[in-house]
C-alpha positions as CSV (number, residue, x, y, z in Angstrom):
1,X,14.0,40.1,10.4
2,X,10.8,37.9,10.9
3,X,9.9,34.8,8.7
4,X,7.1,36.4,6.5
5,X,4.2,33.9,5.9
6,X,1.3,34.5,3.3
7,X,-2.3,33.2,3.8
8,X,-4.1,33.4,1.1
9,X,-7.8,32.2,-0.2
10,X,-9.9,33.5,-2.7
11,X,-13.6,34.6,-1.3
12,X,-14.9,32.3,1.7
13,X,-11.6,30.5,2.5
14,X,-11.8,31.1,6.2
15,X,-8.5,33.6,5.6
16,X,-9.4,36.6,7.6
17,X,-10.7,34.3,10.3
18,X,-7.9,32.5,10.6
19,X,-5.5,35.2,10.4
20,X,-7.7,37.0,13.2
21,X,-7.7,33.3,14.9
22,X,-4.0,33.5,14.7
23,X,-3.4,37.5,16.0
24,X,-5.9,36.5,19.4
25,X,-3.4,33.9,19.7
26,X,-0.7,36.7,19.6
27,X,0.8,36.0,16.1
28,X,1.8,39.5,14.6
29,X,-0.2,39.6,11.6
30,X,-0.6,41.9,8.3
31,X,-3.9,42.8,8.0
32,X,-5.6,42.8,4.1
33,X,-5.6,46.0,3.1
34,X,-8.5,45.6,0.1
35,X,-11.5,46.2,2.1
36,X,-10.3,49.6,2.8
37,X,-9.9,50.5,-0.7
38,X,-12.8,49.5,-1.9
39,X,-14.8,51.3,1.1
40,X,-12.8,54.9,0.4
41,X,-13.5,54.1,-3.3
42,X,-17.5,53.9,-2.1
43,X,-17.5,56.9,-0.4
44,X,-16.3,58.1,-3.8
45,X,-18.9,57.2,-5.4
46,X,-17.4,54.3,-6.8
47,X,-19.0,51.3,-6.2
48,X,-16.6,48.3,-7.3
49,X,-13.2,49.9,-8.1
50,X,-11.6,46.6,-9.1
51,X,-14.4,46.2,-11.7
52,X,-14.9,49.5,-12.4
53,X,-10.6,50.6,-12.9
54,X,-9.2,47.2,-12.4
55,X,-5.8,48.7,-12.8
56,X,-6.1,51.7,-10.3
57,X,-7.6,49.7,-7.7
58,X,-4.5,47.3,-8.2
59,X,-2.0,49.9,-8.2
60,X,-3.2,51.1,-5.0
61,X,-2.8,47.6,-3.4
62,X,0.4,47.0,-4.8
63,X,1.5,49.9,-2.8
64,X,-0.1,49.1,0.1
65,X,1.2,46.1,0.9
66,X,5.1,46.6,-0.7
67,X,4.8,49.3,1.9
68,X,3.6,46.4,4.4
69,X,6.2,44.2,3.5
70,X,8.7,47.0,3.7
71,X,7.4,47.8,7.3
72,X,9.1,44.0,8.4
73,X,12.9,44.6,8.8
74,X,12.2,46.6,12.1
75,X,10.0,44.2,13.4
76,X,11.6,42.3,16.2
77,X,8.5,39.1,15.9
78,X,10.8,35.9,14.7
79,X,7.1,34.9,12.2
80,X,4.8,37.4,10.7
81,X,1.7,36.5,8.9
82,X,0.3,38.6,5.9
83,X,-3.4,38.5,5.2
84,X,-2.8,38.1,1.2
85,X,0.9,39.0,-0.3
86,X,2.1,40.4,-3.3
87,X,1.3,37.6,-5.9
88,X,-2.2,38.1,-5.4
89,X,-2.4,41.5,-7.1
90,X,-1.6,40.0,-10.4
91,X,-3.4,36.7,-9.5
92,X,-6.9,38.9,-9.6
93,X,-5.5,40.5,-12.5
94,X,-5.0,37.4,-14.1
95,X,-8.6,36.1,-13.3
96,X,-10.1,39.3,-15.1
97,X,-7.6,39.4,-18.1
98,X,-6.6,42.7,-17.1
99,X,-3.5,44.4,-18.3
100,X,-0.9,45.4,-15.8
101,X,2.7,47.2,-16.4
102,X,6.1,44.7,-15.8
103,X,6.5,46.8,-12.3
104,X,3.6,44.2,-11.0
105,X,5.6,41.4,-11.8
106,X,9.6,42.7,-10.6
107,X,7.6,43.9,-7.7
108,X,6.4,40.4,-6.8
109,X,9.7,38.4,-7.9
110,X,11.9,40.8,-5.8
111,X,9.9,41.0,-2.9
112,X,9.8,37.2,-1.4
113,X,7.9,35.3,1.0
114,X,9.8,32.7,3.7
115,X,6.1,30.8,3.5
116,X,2.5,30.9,0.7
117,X,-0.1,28.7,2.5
118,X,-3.7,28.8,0.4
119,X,-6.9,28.1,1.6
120,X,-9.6,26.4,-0.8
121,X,-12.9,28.2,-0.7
122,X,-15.1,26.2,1.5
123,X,-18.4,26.4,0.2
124,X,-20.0,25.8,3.9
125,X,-18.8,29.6,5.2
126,X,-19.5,30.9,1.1
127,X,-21.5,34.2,1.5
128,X,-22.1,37.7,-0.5
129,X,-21.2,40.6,0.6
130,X,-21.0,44.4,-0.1
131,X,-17.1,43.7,-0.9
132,X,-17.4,40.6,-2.0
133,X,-19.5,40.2,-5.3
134,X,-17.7,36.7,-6.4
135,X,-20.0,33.8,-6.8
136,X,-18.9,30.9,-5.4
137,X,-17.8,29.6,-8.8
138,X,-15.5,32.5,-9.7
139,X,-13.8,31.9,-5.8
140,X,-13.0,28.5,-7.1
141,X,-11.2,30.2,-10.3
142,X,-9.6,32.9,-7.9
143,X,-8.2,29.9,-6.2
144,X,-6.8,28.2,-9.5
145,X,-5.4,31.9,-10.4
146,X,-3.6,32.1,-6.7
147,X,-2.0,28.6,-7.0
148,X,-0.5,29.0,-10.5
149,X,0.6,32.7,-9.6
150,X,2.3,31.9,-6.6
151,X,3.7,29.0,-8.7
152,X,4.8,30.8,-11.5
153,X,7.2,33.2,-9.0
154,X,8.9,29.8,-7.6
155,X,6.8,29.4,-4.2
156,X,6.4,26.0,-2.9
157,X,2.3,26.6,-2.0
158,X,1.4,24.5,0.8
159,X,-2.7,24.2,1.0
160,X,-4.3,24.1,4.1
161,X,-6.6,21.4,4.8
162,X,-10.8,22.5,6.2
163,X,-11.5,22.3,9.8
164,X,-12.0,24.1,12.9
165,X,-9.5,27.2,13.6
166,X,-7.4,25.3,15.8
167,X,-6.3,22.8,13.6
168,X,-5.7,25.1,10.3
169,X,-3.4,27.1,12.6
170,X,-1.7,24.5,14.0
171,X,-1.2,22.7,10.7
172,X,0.3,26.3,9.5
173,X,2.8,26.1,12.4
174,X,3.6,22.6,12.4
175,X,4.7,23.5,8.6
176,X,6.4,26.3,9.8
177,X,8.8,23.6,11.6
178,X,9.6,21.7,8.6
């Protein structure tokens, strides 16, 4: 079974570059699997599920990526990145005060990552989008939320310094070593 290893960020981090960075250099990687909820949520009708049913939009990621996670044991890669892990569900959660059941939680505790590296939001790549509605101030709380909720299920979160692509990825495996 692979080493699984979370990079996660709140908006503007660099994370899907760098996880894209990391796949070109033919890392196996978990891609996030928000984007597309929100975009079959749109063509719905529904134009910000997480703000509009915080809860359902949450559930649906949970299952999503435990389903990701599952998907690991037959992979025969010795390190596997994940775009975002399980912790961030009730991270986000977290950051809007939103209720979610006890099955969040057990979900994330029983379901562990070998690795949680987090990316600060870097104002320089900061930018709006039609999935991203956060200002740059609420990616700094996001961030906050990430670290403590990673912290609070026991994970050592090692933050990943700015700079070009090469280095943030070589940084990640030179951690990977330790």
């Amino acid at each position: 079974m692979p080493k699984k290893i979370v990079i996660t960020g709140g908006p503007s981090s660099g994370k899907t570059t760098l996880i894209s960075y990391l796949e070109n250099k033919g890392h196996q990687c978990m891609h996030e699997i928000s984007r597309d909820i929100i975009i079959e949520a749109q063509k719905q009708g529904i134009e910000q599920l997480f703000l509009t049913d915080p809860l359902l939009f949450s559930q649906k990621l949970l299952e999503g990526r435990l389903k990701q996670f599952r998907e690991t044991k037959n992979l025969e890669k010795t390190i596997l990145f994940f775009d975002r892990g399980l912790p961030d569900i009730t991270a986000y959660m977290d950051f809007t005060a939103s209720y979610y059941p006890e099955v969040f939680t057990k979900t994330c505790q029983n379901n562990r990552y070998d690795f949680v590296f987090l990316l600060p939001p870097w104002r320089a790549i900061y930018q709006q989008d039609n999935e991203r509605y956060e200002t740059f101030e609420e990616a700094e709380k996001i961030h906050h939320f990430l670290l403590k909720s990673y912290k609070e299920y026991g994970y050592n979160v090692i933050e990943v310094p700015f700079g070009k692509l090469e280095n943030r990825m070589q940084f990640i495996l030179n951690n990977l070593e330790n």
